[in-house]
C-alpha positions in Angstrom: 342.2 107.7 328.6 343.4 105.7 325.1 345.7 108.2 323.0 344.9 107.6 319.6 346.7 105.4 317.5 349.2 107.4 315.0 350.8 105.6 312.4 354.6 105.9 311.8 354.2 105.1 307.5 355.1 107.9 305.5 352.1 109.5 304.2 351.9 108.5 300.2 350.7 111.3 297.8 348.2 110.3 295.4 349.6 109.1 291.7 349.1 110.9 289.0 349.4 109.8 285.2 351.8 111.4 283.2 354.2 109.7 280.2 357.6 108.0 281.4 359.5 109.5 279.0 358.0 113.4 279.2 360.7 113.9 282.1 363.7 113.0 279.5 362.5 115.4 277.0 361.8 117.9 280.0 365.4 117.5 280.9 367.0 117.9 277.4 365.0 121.1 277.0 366.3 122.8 280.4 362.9 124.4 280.8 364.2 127.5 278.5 362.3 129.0 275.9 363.6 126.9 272.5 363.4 128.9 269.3 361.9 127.6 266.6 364.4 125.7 264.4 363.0 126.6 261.4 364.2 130.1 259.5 360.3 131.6 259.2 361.4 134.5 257.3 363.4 132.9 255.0 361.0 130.7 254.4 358.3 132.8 253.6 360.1 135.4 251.8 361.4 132.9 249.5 358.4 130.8 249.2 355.2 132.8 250.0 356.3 136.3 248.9 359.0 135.3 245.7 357.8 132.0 244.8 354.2 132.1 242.1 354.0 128.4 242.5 354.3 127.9 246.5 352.0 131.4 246.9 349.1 130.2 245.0 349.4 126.8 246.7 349.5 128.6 250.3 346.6 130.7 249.5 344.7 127.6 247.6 344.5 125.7 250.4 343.9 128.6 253.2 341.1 130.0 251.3 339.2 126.8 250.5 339.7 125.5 254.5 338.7 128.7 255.5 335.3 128.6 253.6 334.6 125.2 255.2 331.3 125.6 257.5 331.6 124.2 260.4 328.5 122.1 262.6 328.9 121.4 266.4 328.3 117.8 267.4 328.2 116.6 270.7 327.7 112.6 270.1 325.5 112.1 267.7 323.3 114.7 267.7 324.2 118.4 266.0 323.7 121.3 267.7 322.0 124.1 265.4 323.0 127.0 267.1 326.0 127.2 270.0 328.4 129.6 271.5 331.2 128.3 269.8 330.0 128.3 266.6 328.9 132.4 266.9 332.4 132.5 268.4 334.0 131.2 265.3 331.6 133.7 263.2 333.4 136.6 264.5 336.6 135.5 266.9 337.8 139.3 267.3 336.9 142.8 266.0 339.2 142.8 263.5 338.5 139.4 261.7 335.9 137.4 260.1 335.9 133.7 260.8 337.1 132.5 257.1 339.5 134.9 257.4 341.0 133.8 260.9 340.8 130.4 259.8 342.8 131.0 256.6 345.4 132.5 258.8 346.0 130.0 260.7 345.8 127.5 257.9 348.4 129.9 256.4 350.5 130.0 259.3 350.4 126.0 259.2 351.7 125.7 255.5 354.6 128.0 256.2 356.1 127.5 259.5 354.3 123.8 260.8 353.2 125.8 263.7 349.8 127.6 264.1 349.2 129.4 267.8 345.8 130.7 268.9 345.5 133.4 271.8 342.0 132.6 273.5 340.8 136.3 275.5 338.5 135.1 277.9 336.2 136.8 280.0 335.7 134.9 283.4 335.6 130.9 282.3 334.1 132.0 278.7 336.1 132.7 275.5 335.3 135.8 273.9 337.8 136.3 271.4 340.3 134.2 269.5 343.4 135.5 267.5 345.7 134.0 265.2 349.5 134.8 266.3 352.4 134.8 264.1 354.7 131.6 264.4 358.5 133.3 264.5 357.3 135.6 267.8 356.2 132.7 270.1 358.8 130.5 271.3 357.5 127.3 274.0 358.9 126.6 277.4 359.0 122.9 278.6 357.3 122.1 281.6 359.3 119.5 283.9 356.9 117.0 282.4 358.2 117.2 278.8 355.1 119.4 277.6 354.8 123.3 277.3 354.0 125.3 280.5 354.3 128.4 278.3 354.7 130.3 275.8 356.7 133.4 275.2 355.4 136.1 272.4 358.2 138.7 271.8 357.8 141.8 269.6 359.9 144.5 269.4 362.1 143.5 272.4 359.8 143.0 274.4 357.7 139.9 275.6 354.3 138.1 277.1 354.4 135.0 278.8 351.3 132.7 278.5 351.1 130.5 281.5 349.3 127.1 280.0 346.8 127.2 283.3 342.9 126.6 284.1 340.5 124.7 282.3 341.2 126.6 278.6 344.6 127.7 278.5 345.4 131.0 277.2 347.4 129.3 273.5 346.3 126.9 271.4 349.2 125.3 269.9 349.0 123.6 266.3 351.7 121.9 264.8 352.1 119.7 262.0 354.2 116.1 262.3 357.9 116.5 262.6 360.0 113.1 263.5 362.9 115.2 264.6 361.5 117.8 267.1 359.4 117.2 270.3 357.6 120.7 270.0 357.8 122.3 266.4 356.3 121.1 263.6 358.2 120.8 259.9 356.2 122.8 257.0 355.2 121.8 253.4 357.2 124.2 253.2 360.3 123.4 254.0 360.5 119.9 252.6 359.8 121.8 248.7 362.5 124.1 249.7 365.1 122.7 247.1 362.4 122.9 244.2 361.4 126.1 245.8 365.8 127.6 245.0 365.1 125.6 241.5 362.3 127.4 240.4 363.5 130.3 241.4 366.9 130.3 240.2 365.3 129.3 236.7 363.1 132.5 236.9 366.4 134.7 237.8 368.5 132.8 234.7 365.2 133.7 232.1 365.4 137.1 233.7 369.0 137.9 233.3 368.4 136.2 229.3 365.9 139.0 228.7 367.8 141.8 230.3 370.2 140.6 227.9 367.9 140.8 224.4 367.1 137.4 224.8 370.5 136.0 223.3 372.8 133.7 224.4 376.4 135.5 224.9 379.4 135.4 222.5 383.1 136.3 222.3 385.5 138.8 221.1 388.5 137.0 219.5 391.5 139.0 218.5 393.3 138.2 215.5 395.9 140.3 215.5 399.4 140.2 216.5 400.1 140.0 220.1 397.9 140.7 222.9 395.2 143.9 223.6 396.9 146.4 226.0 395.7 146.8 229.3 394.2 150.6 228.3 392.8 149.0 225.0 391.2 145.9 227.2 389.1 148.3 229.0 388.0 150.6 226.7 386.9 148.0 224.5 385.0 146.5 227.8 383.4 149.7 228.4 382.2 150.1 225.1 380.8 146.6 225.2 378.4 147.4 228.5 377.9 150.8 227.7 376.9 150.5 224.0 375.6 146.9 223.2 374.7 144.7 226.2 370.8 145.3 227.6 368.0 145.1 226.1 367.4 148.5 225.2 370.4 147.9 222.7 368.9 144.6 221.1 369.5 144.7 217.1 372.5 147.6 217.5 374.9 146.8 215.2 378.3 146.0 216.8 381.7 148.1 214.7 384.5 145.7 215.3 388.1 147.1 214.2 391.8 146.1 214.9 391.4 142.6 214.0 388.2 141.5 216.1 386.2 139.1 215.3 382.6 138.6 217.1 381.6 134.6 217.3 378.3 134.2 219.5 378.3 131.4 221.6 375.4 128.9 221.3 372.7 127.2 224.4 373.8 123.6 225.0 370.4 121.7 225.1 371.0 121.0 228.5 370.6 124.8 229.2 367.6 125.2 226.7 365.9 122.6 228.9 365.7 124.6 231.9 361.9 125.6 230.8 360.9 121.6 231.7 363.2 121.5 234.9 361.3 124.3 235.9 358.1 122.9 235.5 359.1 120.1 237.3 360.1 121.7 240.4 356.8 123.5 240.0 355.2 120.2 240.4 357.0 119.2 243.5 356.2 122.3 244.8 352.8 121.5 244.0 353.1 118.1 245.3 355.0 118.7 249.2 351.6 121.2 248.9 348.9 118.3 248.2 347.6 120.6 245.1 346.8 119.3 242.0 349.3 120.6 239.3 346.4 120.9 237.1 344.8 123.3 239.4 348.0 125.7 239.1 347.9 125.2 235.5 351.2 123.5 235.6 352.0 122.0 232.1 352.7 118.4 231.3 350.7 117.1 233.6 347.8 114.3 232.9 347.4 113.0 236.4 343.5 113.7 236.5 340.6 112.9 233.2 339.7 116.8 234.2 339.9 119.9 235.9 336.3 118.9 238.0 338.3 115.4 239.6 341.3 117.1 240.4 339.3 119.6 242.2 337.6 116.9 244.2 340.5 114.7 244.7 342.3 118.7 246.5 339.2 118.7 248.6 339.4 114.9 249.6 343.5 114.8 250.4 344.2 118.2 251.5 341.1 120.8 252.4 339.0 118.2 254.3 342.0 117.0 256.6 343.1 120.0 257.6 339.9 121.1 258.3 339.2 118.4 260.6 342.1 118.7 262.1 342.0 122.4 262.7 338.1 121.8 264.3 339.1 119.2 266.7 341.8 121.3 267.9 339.5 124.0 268.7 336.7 122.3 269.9 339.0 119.9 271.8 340.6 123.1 273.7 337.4 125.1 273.7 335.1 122.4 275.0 335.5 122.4 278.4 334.2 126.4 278.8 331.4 125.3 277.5 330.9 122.1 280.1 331.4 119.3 278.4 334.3 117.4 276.7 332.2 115.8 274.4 332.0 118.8 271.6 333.8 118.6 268.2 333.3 120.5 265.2 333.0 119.0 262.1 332.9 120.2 258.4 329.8 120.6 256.7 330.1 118.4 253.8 326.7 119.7 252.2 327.7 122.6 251.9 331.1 122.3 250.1 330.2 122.6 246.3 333.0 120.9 244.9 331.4 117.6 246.4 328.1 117.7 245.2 328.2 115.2 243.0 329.7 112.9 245.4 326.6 113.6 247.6 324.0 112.9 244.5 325.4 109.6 244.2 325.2 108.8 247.6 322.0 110.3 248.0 320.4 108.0 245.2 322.2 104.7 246.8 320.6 105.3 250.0 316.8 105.9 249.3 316.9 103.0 246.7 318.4 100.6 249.5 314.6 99.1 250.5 316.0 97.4 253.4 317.0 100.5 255.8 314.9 102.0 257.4 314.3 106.4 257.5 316.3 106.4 260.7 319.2 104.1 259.3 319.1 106.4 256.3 319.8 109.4 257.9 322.4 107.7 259.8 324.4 106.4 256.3 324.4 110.5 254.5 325.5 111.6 258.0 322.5 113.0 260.2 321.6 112.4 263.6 318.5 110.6 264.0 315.3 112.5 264.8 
C-alpha cells in the first residue's frame, strides 16, 4: 500500500490587497480612539452661534443641498422608484430627508466631519441618523483605516464595529493635508476673519454703550497733584454720572481746575466699518458664497444677484451634493445587491438653473445631425 505523498512546503495563505503604507499610519495611531483635533465647540459657538456672517453661510449652503432631489442610477439607466430613494424620503421618525441632509451638510461646514448611523434590520437599512461630530472619536484598524468608532455622551460610550457588507457609520470628511482621519472645516481656515469680525462687532458695541463718542480726558490745572480720596471720587462720579448711554447729552460740572478735552478717532480706527466688511468677505469666501448673496457691501464680483446665485449653485451646492450622494449610495449599495448604484442630483429640478437648461435645451433639438436617442443622451437621459 502507497502512503500518500505529503508535502513538507509551508502552506502559503492567500494575498490580499491592502495599501503599503496603511500599516505606518496604523502604527502611529496605536489603535486608540484619536480625538478630533479640531475644538468643535469653539468653533461653532464662535462661528455658527456668534458670527451673522459664518451662520447665514452655514445655513445657505445646508438648506439649498438639502433641497437637491436626488435620482438613483444604476449605469445608465434611472430608476424611478427604489428603496433607497424612499429611504432618503424619511431616514428616521424624527427627520425629513432635506432636513437630515442639511444636518449633515451642516455638520460638514463646521467640523470637516459628517457621521451617519445606518439601523438595519437584517441586511436592509431602515433608518439613517445624522450624529454629532465632537461625540464620535475613530479607532485605527492595524491596516491604517477605522475599525470603529466610539460615540460618547454623558460618560458613557457605543462602539460601532466597521463589519458586514454596510457598516454600521458612514464617515464623511472633507480634505485635510495634515490628518489621516479628520477632515479641516471652512470653518476653521475663516477662523481669523471669523475673531475680526467679531472683535469689530464687540468695539461698535462698547462705542454705543458709550453714547456713541470717542473718549476724552480730565486734565488738572491746578497746583500739584489730585489726592488719592479726590482721585476716586472724581472717578466715581465719572462712571456713576456721565459714562453709558443712558447719560448721553448730560452735561459734565468740572471744578477745582479741570479741564475736559475729548479725544478724537484716528482714521485708522474710523476704518474699522471696511475691515469688517472685509473679513465678512473672507468669511464668505473659505464658505464658497457669494458676498452678494449675504448682502455684503463693496462687492461687484457678479453683473447680478441671478449669476451669483447660479455661480453658488455651480461651485458650492452641486459638489457637495454629489459628493454627499456617492457617499451614501456607495455605502448603501451593496444592501441593495449591487455596487453599481449612485445617486445623483436632479438638475431639472433645481430652479436656480433653469435658464442654463433652456439654453441647452434649444442647442440640442436644433443640432439636425443627432439623432432622438443621442439627444436624450447630451441633456442627460438614459435612452429609451
Amino acid at each position: 500500500m502507497r502512503l500518500p505523498f505529503i508535502s513538507r512546503r509551508p502552506v502559503v495563505p492567500p494575498e490580499a490587497k491592502a495599501s503599503r503604507t496603511g500599516a505606518l499610519v496604523a502604527l502611529l495611531s496605536g489603535h486608540r480612539p484619536r480625538w478630533t483635533p479640531l475644538d468643535y465647540a469653539a468653533l461653532a459657538r464662535e462661528g455658527y452661534a456668534r458670527n451673522p456672517v459664518a451662520h447665514r453661510c452655514v445655513r445657505l449652503v445646508a438648506e439649498a443641498v438639502g433641497q437637491v432631489a436626488f435620482v438613483a442610477m444604476e449605469g445608465d439607466a434611472e430608476h424611478a422608484a427604489h428603496p433607497l430613494l424612499d429611504l432618503l424620503a424619511r431616514p428616521n421618525p424624527r427627520q425629513a430627508g432635506p432636513s437630515f441632509i442639511e444636518a449633515l451638510a451642516a455638520n460638514l461646514l463646521i467640523s470637516g466631519n459628517g457621521y451617519v448611523e445606518a439601523v438595519l434590520l437584517g441586511a436592509e437599512p431602515r433608518e439613517l441618523y445624522a450624529l454629532r461630530p465632537d461625540r464620535m472619536r475613530v479607532v485605527p484598524g492595524t491596516d491604517g483605516w477605522a475599525e470603529a468608532y466610539d460615540y460618547t455622551i454623558g460618560g458613557r460610550s457605543v462602539r460601532f464595529l466597521q463589519q458586514g457588507e454596510v457598516p454600521p457609520i458612514l464617515h464623511i470628511a472633507l480634505f485635510n493635508p495634515l490628518d489621516d482621519h479628520y477632515g479641516a472645516p471652512p470653518l476653521e481656515a475663516a477662523q481669523m476673519a471669523l475673531d475680526l469680525h467679531n472683535a469689530a462687532s464687540t468695539w461698535n458695541k462698547a462705542l454705543l454703550d458709550n453714547a456713541a463718542r470717542p473718549s476724552g480726558a480730565l486734565i488738572y490745572g491746578g497746583a500739584g497733584n489730585l489726592s488719592d480720596e479726590q482721585f476716586d471720587r472724581l472717578r466715581e462720579e465719572l462712571e456713576g454720572n456721565f459714562s453709558g448711554s443712558g447719560n448721553a447729552g448730560r452735561p459734565l460740572l468740572l471744578e477745582g481746575g479741570l479741564e475736559w478735552r475729548a479725544l478724537s478717532l484716528s482714521p485708522q480706527e474710523m476704518d474699522f466699518l471696511e475691515a469688517k466688511n472685509g473679513a465678512a468677505r473672507e468669511i464668505a469666501l473659505a464658505f464658497g458664497v457669494p458676498p452678494m448673496l449675504l448682502g455684503i457691501p463693496g462687492d461687484a464680483t457678479y453683473a447680478n444677484y441671478a449669476e451669483a446665485n447660479r455661480a453658488f449653485w455651480r461651485i458650492t451646492v452641486l459638489p457637495m451634493a454629489r459628493r454627499l450622494g456617492a457617499a451614501l449610495a456607495g455605502w448603501l449599495a451593496p444592501a441593495y445587491g449591487t455596487t453599481r448604484l449612485r445617486l445623483d442630483p436632479d438638475l431639472d429640478a433645481i430652479e436656480a438653473l433653469a435658464d442654463e437648461r433652456d439654453s441647452l435645451w434649444q442647442r440640442v433639438s436644433g443640432a439636425d445631425f443627432l439623432s432622438d436617442e443621442e439627444k436624450r443622451l447630451a441633456v442627460g437621459y438614459g435612452a429609451r
